[in-house]
N, C-alpha and C positions, 0 to 999 in steps of 0.2 A: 658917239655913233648914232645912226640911223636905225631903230629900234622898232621891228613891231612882234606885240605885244595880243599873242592869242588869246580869246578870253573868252572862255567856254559858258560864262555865266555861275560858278563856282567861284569858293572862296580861294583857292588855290592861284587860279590865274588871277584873280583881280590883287594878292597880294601881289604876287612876281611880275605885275604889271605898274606896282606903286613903286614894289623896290627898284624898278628897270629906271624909272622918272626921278626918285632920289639919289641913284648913284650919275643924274646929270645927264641920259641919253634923251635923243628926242624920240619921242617914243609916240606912234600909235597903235591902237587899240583897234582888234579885227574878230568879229564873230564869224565861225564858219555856221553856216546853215548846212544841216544836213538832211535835210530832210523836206518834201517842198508837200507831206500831208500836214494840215493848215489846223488837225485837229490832235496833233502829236503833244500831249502836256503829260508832264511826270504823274506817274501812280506812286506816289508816295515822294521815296527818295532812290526810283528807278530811275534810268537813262538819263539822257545827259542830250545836250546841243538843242532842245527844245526852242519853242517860240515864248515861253515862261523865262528859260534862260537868256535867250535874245535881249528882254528887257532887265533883266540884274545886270548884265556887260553893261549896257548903255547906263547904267545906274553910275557902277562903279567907274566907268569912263568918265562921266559927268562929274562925279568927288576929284575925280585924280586932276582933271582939266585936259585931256586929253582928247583931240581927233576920235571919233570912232567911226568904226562901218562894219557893216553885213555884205561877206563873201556870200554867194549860191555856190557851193561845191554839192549839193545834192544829189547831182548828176555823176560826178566823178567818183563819190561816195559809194552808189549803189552797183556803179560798172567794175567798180574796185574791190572795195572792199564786203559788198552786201555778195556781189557775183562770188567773191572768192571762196566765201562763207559757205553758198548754196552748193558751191562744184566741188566743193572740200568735204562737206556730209553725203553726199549724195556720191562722193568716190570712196564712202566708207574711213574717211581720216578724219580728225579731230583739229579742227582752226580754234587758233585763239582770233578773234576781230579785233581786238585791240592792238594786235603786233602789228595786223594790219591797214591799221587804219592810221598806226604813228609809221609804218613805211609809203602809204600811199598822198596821204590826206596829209599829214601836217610836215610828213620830213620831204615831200617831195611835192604835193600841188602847192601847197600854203608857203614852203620856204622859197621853192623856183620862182614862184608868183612874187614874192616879196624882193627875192636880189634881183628880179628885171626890173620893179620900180624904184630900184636903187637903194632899199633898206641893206642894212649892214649883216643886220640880225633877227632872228626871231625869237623870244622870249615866252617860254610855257613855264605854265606850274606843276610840270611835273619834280616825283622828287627823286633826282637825282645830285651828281656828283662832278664837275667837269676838271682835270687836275692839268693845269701849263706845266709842260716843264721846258726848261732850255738845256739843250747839250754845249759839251765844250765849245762846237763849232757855232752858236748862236742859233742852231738850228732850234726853230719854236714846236714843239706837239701840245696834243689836248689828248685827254682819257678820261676816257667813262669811266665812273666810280658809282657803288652803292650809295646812297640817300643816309645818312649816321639815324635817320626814321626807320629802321628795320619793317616795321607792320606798316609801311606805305612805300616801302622801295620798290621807284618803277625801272628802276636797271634795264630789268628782264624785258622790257616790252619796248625801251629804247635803243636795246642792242642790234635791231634791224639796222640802223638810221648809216651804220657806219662812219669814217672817218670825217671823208668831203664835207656831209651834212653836219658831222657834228661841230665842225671847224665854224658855222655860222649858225650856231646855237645858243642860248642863254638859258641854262636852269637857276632862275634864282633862289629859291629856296632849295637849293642846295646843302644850308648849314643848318637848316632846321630839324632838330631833334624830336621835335614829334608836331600830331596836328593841333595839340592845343594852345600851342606856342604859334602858330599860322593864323589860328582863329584870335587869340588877344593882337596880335600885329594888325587883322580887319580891323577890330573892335577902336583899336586904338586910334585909327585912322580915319574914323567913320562910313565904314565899308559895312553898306545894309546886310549884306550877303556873310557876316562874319556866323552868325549860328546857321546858315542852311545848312542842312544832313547834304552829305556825300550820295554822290549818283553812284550804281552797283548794276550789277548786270550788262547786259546785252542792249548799246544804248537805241539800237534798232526794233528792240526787242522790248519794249518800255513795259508790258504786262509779266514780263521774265517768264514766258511758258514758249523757250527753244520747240519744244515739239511739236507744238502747234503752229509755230512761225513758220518751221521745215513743212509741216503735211499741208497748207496754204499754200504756199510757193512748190512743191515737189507733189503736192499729192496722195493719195493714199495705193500703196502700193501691198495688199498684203502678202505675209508671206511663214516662213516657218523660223522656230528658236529649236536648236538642238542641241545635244548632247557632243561633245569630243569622240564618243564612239557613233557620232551620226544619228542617233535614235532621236524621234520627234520628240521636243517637252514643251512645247507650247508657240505660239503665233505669234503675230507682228503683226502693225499697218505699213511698215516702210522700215526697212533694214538701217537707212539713211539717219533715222532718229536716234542710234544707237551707237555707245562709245566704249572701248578697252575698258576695262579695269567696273565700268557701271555693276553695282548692285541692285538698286531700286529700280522701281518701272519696268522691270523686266516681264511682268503679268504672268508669273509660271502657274500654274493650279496644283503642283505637286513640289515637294521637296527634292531632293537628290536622292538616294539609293541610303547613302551613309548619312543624311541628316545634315551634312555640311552646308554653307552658305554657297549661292554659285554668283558666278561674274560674267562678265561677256569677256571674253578670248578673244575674239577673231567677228570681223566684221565681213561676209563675203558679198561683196556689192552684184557679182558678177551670176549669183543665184537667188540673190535676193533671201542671206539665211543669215542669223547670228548664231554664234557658236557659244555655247554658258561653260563654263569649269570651274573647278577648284580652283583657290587665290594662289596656291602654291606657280600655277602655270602665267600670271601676271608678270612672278620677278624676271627682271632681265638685268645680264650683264653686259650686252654688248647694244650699240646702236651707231645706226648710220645716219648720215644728213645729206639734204642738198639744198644749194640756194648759198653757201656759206658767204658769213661779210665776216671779216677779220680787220682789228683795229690795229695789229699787231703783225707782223710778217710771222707766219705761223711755221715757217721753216721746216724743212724735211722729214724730220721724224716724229717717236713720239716725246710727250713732255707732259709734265705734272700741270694737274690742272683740278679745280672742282668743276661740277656740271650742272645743273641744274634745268627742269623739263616742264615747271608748271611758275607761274607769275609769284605766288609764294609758297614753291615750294622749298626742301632745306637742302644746298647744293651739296653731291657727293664726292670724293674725293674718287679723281680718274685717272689717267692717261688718254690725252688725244693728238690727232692728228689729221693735218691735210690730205684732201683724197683729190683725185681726178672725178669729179660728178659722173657717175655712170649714165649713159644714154649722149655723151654730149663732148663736143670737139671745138666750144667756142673758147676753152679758157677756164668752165666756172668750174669753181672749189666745190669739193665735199667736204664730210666731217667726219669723222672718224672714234670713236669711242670707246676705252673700254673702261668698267668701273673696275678701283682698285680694291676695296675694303666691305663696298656692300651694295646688294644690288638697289635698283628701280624698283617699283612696283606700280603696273599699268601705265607704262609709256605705250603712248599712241601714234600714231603715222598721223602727220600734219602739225604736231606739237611743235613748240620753242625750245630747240634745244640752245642754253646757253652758258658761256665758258666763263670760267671766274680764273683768276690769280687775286686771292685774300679779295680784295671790295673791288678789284679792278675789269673791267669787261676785258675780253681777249678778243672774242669774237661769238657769231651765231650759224644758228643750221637751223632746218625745217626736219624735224624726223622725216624720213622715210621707213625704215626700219629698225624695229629691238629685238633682240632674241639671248637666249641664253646658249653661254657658247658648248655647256653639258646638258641634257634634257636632264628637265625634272620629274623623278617618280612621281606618281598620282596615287 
């Protein structure tokens, strides 16, 4: 096959870029640039897709003997995924930019781009799972599965990409058991990039200070933090910086009444106020989605399922089900939730919600909303 081979500049892609050339594909080798400030280089072992990274890809292409080149998706990046980022805080919800940046940027500009110039596949290092199976009828599928690397399983942020995409996909470290087995596989193949530290955070966001990224781009908007019974406890610059379930940075100058710890509840875009309470009013049992991709015909009713709402977080045992997306008459799927055995705590509107059977993806959703289907005393 016709292979190309994303390579972020990490040791991750430049293995799944060697093992794509040893399992005999022709393979080339493709940097997305994302970013066209000329002055973007890692603070430490932040962000990711840098012009530092640009030259470790070209490195490892050079070891492997492989084509390489540098995509400009810089543009598509910041219309896509940076926009969705800003409209997502600033509507008071919670984005993850990594769901979307593997639904805009690499499973949909980077793959569409690569099967119009005839590549077969695209090949990342992410770690996941892809399982063939064949039915009696000869009929061929593919399923997403968890990564057997637990503390690096990207499942959860690949479960956008749904079927179509995944059908002309290659995880090849797939069977890898952890990253230190990834890093002697560099090593051994002489891939320079075999001890660089892992990229973390927000790879837009390369200083890792969201809040300052947001009040740049949005501005400073002040405003008021109150109380669930409405009473002022203190200010804000911008409501928009502020997430469900947040402890810290809340800037209160007094405690609560009873001494207890407080959270953000409720973000109200629409007065520009966040609401602080007790943790007690975080758990939820119920949650709804919209946006749903299913890999699996999710069929009528409900069905046993695990959930899970944050990249690692530990999924719960549910029931879910297919909805009609409220607001919408084209077709699209909702998602339907309810926990069986134990609640959430701090699901937020804009989050991943995603659907397990044991390691297997089922499908995805975008929270719209969680709530608990009894109020909880305070």
């Amino acid at each position: 096959m016709r292979v190309l081979a994303a390579m972020s500049g990490g040791v991750d892609s430049a293995v799944a870029a060697a093992l794509a050339v040893e399992a005999g594909h022709e393979v080339v080798g493709v940097h997305m640039a994302l970013s066209r400030n000329r002055d973007q280089f890692r603070t430490g072992s932040r962000g990711c897709c840098s012009i530092e990274d640009a030259g470790d890809a070209r490195r490892a292409a050079d070891v492997l003997g492989i084509p390489y080149y540098v995509w400009d998706l810089s543009e598509r990046f910041e219309e896509t995924v940076v926009a969705d980022f800003l409209s997502e805080y600033e509507a008071g919800r919670t984005p993850n930019p990594c769901v979307r940046c593997n639904e805009h940027i690499k499973f949909e500009a980077l793959l569409d781009k690569a099967t119009a110039l005839g590549f077969d596949a695209v090949a990342t290092g992410h770690y996941a799972r892809i399982v063939t199976r064949e039915a009696a009828d000869g009929t061929v599928s593919r399923e997403l599965h968890r990564s057997p690397n637990t503390e690096k399983d990207q499942s959860y942020v690949l479960a956008v990409m749904g079927p179509d995409r995944l059908r002309r996909a290659m995880f090849p470290l797939g069977g890898f058991a952890s990253k230190a087995e990834v890093r002697a596989e560099a090593e051994r193949r002489g891939l320079s990039v075999s001890a660089k530290p892992d990229s973390y955070d927000i790879c837009f966001v390369a200083d890792g200070d969201t809040r300052g990224f947001l009040r740049s781009r949005l501005g400073s908007r002040p405003g008021e933090v109150v109380d669930t019974d409405g009473h002022v406890v203190g200010d804000h610059d911008g409501a928009y910086a502020f997430t469900v379930g947040q402890r810290k940075g809340l800037g209160l100058d007094r405690p609560a009444p009873d001494g207890r710890a407080r959270y953000v509840v409720d973000v109200r875009t629409e007065t520009n106020t966040v609401v602080v309470g007790p943790a007690e009013l975080l758990s939820v049992d119920r949650i709804a989605g919209t946006g749903a991709v299913w890999f699996t015909e999710p069929g009528d009713g409900w069905t046993d399922a695990e959930v899970q709402v944050r990249a690692h977080g530990a999924p719960a045992p549910a029931q879910v089900r297919a909805t009609a997306a409220a607001g919408t008459d084209d077709g699209t799927l909702g998602l339907e939730i309810r926990l069986t055995e134990r609640p959430l705590r701090g699901v937020a509107a804009g989050q991943s919600a995603v659907v397990y059977r044991g390691t297997q993806v089922l499908g995805q959703a975008t929270v719209s909303r969680a709530w608990r289907e009894q109020p909880v005393r305070t």
